[in-house]
mmCIF file of the N, C-alpha and C atoms, coordinates in Angstrom:
data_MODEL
# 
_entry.id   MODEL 
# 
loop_
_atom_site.group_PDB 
_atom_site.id 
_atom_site.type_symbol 
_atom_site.label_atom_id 
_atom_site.label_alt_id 
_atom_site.label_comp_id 
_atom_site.label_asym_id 
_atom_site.label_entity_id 
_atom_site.label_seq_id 
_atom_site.pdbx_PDB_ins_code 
_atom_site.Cartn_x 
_atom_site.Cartn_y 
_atom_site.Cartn_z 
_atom_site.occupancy 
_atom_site.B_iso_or_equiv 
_atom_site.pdbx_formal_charge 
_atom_site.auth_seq_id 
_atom_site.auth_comp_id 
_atom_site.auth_asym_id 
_atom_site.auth_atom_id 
_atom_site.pdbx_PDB_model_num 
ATOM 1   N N  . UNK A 1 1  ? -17.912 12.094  -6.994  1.00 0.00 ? 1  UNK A N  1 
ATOM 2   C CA . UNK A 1 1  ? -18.050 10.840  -7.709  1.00 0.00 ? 1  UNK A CA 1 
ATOM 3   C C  . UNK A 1 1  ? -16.889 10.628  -8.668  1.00 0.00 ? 1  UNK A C  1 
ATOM 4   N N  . UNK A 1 2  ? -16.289 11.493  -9.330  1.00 0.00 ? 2  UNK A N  1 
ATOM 5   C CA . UNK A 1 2  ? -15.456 11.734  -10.492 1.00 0.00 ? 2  UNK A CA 1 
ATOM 6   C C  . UNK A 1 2  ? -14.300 11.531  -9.432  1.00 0.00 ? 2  UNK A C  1 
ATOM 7   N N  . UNK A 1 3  ? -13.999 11.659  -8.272  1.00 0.00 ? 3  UNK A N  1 
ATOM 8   C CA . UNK A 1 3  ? -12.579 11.832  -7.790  1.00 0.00 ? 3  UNK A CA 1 
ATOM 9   C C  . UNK A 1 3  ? -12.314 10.521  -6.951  1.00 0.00 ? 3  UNK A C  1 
ATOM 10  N N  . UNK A 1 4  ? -13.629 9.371   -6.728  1.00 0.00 ? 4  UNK A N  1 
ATOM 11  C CA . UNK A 1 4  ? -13.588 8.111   -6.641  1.00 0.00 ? 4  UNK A CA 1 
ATOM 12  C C  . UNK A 1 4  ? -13.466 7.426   -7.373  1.00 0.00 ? 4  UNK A C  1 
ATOM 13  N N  . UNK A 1 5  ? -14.242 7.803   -8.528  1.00 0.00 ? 5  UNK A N  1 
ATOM 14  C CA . UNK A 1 5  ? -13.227 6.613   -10.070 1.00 0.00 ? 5  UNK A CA 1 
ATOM 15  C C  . UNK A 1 5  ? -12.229 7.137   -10.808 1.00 0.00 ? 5  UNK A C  1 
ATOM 16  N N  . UNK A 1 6  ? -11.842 8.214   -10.290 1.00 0.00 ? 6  UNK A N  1 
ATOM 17  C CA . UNK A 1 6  ? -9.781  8.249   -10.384 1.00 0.00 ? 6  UNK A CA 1 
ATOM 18  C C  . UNK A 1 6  ? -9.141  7.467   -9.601  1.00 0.00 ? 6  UNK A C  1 
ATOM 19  N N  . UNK A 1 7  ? -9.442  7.075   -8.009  1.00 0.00 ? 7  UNK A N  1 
ATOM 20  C CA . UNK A 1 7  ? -9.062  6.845   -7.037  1.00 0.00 ? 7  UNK A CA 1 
ATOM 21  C C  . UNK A 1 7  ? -8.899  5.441   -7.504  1.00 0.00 ? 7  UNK A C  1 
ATOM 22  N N  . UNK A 1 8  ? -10.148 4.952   -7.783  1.00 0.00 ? 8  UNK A N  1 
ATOM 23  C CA . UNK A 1 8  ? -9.989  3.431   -8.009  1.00 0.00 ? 8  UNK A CA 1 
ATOM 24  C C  . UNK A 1 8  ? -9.582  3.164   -9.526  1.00 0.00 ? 8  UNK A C  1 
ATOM 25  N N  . UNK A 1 9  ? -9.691  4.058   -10.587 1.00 0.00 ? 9  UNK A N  1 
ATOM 26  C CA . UNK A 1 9  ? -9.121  3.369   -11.248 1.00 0.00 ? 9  UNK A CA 1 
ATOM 27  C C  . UNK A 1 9  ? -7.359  3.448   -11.403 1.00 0.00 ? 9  UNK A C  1 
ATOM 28  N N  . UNK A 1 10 ? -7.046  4.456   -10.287 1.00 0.00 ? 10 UNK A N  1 
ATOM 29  C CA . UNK A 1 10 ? -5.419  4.499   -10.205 1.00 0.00 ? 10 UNK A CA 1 
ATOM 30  C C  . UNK A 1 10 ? -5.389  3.678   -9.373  1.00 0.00 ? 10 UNK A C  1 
ATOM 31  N N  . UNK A 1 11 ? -5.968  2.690   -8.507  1.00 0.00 ? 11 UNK A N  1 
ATOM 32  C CA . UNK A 1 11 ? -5.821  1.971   -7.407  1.00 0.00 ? 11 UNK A CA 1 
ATOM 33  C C  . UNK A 1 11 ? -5.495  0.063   -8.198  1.00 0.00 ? 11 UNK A C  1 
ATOM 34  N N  . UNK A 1 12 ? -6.430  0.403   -9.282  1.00 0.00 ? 12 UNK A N  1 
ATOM 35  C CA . UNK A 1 12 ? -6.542  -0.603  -10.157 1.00 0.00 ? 12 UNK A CA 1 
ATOM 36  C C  . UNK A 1 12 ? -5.089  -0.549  -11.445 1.00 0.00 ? 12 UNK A C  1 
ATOM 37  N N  . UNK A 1 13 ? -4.433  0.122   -11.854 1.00 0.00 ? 13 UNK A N  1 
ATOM 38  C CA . UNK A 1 13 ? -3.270  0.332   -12.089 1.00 0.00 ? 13 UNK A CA 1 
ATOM 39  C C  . UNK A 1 13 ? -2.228  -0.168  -11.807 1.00 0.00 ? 13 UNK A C  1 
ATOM 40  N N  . UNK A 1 14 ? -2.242  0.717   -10.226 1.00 0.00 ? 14 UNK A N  1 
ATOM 41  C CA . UNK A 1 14 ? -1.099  0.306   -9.338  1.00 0.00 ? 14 UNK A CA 1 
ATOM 42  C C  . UNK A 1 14 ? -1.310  -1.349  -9.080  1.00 0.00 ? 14 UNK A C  1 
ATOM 43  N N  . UNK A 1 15 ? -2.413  -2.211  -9.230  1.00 0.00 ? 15 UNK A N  1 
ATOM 44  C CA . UNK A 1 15 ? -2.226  -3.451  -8.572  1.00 0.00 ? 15 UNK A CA 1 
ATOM 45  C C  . UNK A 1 15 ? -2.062  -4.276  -9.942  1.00 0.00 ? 15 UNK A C  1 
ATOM 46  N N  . UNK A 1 16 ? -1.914  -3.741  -11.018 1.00 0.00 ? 16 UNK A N  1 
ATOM 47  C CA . UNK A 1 16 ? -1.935  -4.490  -12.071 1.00 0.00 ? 16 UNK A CA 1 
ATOM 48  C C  . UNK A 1 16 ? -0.434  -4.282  -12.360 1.00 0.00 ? 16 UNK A C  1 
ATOM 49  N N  . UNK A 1 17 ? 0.122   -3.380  -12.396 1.00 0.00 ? 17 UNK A N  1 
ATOM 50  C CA . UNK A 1 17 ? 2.039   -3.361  -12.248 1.00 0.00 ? 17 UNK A CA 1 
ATOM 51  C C  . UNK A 1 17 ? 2.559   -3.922  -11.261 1.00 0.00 ? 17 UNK A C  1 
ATOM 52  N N  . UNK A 1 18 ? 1.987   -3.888  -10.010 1.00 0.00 ? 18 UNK A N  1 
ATOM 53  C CA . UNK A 1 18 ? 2.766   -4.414  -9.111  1.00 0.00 ? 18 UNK A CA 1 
ATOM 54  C C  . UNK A 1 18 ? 2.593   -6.046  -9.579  1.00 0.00 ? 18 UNK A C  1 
ATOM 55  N N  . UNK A 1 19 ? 1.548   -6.295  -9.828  1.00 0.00 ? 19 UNK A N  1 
ATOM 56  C CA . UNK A 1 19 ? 1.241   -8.268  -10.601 1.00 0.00 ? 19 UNK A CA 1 
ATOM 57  C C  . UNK A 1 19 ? 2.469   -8.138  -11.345 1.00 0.00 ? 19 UNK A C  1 
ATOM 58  N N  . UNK A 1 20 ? 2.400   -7.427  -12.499 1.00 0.00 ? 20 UNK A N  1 
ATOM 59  C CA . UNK A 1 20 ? 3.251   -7.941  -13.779 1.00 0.00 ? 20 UNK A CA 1 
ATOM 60  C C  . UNK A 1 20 ? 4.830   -7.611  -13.515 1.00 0.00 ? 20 UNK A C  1 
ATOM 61  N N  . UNK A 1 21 ? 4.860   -6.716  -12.085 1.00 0.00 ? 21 UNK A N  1 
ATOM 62  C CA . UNK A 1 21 ? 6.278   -6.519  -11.719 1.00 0.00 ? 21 UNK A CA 1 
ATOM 63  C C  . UNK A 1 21 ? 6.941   -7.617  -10.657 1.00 0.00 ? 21 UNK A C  1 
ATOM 64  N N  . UNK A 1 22 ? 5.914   -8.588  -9.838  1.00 0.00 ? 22 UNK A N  1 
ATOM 65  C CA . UNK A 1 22 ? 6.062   -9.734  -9.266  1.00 0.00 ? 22 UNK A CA 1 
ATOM 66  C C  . UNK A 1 22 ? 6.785   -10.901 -10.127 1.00 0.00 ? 22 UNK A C  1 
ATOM 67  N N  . UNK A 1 23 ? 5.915   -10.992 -11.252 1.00 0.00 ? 23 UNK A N  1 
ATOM 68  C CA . UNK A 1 23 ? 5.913   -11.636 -12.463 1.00 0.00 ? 23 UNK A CA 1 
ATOM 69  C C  . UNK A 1 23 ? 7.229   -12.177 -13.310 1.00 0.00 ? 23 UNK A C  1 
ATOM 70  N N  . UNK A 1 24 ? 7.546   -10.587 -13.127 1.00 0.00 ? 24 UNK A N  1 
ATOM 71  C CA . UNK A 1 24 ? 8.659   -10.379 -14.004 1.00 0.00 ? 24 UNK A CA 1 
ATOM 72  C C  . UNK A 1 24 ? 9.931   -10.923 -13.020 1.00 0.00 ? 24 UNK A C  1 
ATOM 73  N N  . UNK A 1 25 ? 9.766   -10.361 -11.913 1.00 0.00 ? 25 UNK A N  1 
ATOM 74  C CA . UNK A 1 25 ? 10.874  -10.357 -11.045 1.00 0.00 ? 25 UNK A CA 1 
ATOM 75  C C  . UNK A 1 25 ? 11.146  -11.938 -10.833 1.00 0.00 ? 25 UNK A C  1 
ATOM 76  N N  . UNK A 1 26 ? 9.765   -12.943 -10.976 1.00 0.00 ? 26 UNK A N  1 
ATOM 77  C CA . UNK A 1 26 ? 10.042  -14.214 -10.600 1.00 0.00 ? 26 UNK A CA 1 
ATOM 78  C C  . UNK A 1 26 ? 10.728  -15.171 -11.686 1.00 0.00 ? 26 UNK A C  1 
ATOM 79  N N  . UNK A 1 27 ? 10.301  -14.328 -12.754 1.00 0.00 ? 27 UNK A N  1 
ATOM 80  C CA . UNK A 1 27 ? 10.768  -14.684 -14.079 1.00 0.00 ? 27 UNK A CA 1 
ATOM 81  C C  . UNK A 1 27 ? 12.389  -14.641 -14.171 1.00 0.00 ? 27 UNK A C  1 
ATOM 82  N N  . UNK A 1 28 ? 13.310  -13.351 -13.494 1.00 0.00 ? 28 UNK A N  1 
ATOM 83  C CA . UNK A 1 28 ? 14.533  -13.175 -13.586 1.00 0.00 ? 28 UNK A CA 1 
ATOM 84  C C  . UNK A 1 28 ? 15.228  -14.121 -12.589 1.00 0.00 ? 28 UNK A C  1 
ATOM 85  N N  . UNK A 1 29 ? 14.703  -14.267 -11.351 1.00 0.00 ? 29 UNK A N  1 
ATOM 86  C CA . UNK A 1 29 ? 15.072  -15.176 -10.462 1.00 0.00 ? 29 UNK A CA 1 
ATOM 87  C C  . UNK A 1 29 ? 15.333  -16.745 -11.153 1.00 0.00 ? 29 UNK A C  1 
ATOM 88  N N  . UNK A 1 30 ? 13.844  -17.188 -11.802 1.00 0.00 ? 30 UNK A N  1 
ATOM 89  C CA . UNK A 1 30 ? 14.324  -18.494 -12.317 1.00 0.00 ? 30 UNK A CA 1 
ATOM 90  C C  . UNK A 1 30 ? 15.734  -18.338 -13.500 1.00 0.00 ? 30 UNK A C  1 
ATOM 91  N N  . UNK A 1 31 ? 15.593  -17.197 -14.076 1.00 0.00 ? 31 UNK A N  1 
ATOM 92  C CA . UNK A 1 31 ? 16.774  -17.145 -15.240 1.00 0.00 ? 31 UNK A CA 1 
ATOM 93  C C  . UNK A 1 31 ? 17.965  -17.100 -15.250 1.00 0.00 ? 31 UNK A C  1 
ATOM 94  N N  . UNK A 1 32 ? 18.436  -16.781 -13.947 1.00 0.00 ? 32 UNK A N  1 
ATOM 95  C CA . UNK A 1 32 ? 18.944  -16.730 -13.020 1.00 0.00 ? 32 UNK A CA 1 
ATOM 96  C C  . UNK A 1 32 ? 19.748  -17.622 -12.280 1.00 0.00 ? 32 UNK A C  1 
ATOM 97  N N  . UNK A 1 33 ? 18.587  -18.203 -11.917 1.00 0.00 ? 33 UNK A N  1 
ATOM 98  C CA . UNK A 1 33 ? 19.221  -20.377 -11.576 1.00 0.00 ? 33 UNK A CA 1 
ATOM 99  C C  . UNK A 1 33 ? 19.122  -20.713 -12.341 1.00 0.00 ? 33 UNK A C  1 
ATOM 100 N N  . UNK A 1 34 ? 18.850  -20.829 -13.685 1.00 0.00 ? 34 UNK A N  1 
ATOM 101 C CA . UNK A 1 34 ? 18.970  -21.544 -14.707 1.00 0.00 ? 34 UNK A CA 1 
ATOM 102 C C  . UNK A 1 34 ? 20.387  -21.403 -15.268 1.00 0.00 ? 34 UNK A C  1 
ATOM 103 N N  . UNK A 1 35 ? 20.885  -19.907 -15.455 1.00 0.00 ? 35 UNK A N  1 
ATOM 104 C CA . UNK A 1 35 ? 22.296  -19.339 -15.929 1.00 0.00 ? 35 UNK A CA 1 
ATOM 105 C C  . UNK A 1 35 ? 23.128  -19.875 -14.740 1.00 0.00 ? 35 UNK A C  1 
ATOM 106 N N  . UNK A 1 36 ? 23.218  -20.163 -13.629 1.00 0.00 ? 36 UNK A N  1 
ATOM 107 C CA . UNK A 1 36 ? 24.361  -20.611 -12.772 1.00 0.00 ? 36 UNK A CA 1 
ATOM 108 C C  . UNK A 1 36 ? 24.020  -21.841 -12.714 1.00 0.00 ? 36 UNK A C  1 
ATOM 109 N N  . UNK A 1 37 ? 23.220  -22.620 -12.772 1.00 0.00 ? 37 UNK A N  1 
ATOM 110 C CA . UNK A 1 37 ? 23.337  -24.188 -13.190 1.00 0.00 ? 37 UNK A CA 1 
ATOM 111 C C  . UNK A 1 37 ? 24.194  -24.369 -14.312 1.00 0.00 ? 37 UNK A C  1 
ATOM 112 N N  . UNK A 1 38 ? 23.851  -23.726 -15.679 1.00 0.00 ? 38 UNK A N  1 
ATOM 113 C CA . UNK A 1 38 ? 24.914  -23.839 -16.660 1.00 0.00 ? 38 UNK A CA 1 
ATOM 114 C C  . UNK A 1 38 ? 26.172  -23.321 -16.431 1.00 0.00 ? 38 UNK A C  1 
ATOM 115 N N  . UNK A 1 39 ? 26.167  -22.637 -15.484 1.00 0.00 ? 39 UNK A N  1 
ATOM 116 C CA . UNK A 1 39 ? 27.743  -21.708 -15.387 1.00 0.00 ? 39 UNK A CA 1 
ATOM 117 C C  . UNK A 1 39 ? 28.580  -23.333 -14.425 1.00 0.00 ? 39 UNK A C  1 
ATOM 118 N N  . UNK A 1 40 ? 28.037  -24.057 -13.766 1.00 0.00 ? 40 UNK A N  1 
ATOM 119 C CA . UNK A 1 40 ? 28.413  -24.769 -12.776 1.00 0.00 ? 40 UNK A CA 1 
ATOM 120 C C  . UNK A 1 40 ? 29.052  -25.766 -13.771 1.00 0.00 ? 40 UNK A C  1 
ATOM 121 N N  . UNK A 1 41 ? 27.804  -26.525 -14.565 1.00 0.00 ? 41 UNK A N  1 
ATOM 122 C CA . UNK A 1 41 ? 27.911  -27.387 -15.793 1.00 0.00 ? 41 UNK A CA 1 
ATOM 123 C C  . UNK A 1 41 ? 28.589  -27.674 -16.697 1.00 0.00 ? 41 UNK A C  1 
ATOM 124 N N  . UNK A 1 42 ? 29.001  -26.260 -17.007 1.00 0.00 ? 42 UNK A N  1 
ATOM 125 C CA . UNK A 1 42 ? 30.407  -26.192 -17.968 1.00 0.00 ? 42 UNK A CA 1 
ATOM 126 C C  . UNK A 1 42 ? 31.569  -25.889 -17.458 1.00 0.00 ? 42 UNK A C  1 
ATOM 127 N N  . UNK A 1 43 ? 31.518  -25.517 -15.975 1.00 0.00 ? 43 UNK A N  1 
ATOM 128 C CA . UNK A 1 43 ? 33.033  -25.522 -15.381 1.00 0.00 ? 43 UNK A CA 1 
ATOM 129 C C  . UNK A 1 43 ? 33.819  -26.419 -15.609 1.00 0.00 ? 43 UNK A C  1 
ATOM 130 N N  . UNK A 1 44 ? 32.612  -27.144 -14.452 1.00 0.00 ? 44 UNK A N  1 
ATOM 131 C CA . UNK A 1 44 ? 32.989  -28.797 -14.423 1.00 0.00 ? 44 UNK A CA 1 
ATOM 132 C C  . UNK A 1 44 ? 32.885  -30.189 -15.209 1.00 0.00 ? 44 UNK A C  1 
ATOM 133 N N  . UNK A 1 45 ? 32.560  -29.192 -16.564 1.00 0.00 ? 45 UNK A N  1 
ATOM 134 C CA . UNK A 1 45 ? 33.136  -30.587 -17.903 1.00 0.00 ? 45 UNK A CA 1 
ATOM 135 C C  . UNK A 1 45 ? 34.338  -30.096 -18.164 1.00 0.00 ? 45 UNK A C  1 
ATOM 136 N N  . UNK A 1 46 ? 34.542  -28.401 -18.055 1.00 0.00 ? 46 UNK A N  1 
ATOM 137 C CA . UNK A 1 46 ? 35.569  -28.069 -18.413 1.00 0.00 ? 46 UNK A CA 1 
ATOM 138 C C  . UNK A 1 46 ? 36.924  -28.705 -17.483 1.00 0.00 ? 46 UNK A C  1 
ATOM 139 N N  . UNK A 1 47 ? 36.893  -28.471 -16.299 1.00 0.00 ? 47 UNK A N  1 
ATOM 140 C CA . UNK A 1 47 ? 37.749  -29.245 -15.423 1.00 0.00 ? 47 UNK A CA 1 
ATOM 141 C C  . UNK A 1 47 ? 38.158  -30.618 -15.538 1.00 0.00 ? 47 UNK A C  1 
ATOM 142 N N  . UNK A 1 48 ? 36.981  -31.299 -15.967 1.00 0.00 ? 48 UNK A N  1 
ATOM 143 C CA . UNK A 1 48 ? 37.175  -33.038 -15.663 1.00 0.00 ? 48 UNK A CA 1 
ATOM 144 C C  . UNK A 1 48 ? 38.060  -33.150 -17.193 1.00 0.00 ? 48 UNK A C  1 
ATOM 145 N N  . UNK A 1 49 ? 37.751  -32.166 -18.629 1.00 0.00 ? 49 UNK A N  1 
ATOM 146 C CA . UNK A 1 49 ? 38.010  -32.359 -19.737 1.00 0.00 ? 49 UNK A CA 1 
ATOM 147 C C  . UNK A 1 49 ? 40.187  -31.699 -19.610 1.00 0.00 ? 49 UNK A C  1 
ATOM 148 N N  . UNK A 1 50 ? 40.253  -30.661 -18.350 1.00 0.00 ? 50 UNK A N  1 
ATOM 149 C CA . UNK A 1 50 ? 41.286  -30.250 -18.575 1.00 0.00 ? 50 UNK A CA 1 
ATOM 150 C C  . UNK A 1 50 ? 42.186  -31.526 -17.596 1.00 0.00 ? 50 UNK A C  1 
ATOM 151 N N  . UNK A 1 51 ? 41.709  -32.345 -16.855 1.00 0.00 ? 51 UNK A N  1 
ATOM 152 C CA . UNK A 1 51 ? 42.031  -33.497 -15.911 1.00 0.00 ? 51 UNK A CA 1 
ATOM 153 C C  . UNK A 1 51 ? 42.297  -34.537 -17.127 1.00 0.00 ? 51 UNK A C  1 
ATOM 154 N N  . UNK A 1 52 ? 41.513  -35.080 -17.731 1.00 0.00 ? 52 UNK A N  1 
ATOM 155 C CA . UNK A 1 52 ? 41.992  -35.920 -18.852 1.00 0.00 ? 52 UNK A CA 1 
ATOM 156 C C  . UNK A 1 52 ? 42.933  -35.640 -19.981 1.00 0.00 ? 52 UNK A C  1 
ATOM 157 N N  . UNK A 1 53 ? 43.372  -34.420 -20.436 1.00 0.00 ? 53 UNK A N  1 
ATOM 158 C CA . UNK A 1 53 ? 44.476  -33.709 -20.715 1.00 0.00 ? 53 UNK A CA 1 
ATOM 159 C C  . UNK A 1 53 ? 45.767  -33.829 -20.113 1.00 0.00 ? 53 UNK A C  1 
ATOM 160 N N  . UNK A 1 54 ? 45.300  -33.431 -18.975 1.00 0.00 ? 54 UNK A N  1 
ATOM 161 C CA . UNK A 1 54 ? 46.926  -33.529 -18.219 1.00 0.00 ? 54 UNK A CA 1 
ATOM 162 C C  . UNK A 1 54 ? 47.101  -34.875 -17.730 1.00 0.00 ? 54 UNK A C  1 
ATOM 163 N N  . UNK A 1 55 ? 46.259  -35.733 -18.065 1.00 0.00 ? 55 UNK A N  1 
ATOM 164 C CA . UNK A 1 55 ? 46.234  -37.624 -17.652 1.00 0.00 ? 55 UNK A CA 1 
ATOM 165 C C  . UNK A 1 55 ? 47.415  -38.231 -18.751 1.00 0.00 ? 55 UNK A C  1 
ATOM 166 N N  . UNK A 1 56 ? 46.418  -37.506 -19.941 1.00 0.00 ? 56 UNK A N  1 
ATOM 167 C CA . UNK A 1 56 ? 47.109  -38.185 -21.143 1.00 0.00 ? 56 UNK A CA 1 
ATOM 168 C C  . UNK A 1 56 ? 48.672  -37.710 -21.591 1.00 0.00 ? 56 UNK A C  1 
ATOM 169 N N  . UNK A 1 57 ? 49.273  -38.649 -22.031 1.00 0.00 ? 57 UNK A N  1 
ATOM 170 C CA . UNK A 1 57 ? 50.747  -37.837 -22.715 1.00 0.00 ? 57 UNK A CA 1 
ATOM 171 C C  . UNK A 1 57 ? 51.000  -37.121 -23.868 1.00 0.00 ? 57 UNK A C  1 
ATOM 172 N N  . UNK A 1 58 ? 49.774  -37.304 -24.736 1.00 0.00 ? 58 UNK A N  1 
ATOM 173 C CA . UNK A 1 58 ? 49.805  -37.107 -26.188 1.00 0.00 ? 58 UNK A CA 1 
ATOM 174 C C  . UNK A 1 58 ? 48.370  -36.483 -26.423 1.00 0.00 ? 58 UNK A C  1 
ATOM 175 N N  . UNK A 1 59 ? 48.235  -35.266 -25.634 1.00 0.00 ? 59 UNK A N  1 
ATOM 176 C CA . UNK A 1 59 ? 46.982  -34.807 -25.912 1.00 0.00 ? 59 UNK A CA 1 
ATOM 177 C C  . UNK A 1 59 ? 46.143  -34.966 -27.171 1.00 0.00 ? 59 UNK A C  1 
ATOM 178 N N  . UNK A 1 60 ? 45.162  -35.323 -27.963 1.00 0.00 ? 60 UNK A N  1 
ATOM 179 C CA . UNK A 1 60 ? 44.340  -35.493 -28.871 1.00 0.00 ? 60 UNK A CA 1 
ATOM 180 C C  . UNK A 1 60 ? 43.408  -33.808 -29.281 1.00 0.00 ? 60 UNK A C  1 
ATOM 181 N N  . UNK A 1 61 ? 43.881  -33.072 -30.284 1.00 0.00 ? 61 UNK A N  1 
ATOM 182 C CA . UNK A 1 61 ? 43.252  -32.027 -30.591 1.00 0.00 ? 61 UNK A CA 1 
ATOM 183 C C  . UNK A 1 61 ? 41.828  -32.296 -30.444 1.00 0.00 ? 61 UNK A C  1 
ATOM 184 N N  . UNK A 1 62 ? 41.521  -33.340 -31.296 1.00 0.00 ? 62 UNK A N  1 
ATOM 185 C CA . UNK A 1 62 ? 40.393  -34.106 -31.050 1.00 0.00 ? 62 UNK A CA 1 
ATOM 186 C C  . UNK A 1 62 ? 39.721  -33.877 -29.938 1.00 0.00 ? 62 UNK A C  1 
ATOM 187 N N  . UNK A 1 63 ? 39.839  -33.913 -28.873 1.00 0.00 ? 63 UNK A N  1 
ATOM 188 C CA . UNK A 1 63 ? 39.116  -34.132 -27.463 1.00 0.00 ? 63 UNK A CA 1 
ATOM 189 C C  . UNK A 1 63 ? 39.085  -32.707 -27.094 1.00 0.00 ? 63 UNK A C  1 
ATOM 190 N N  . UNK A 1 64 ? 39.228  -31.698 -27.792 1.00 0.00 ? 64 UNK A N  1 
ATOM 191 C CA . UNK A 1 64 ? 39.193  -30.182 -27.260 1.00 0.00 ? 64 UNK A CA 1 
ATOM 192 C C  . UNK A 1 64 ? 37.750  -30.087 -27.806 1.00 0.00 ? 64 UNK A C  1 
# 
């Protein structure tokens, strides 16, 4: 009897880490696409901002 409620309560363990390790993992994934959306975001202000730079003749400190 004693070596069935080890069984299950290590059975009950293991399915409660593997939840919070699903969890977690789905958690890094979104953080993930969230950090390369911004990585994309600021390239490409950075680009369009270094395009209007080299447009202008008299760069504006201003606009950095």
């Amino acid at each position: 009897m004693k070596n069935k409620n080890i069984k299950t309560l290590l059975l009950i363990i293991a399915a409660v880490l593997l939840t919070l390790n699903l969890f977690q993992f789905n958690n890094n994934v979104s953080h993930n696409r969230l950090m390369n959306r911004l990585d994309l975001n600021l390239t490409s202000e950075l680009d369009f901002l270094r395009v209007e730079l080299e447009r202008s003749s008299t760069p504006s400190i201003l606009a950095v």
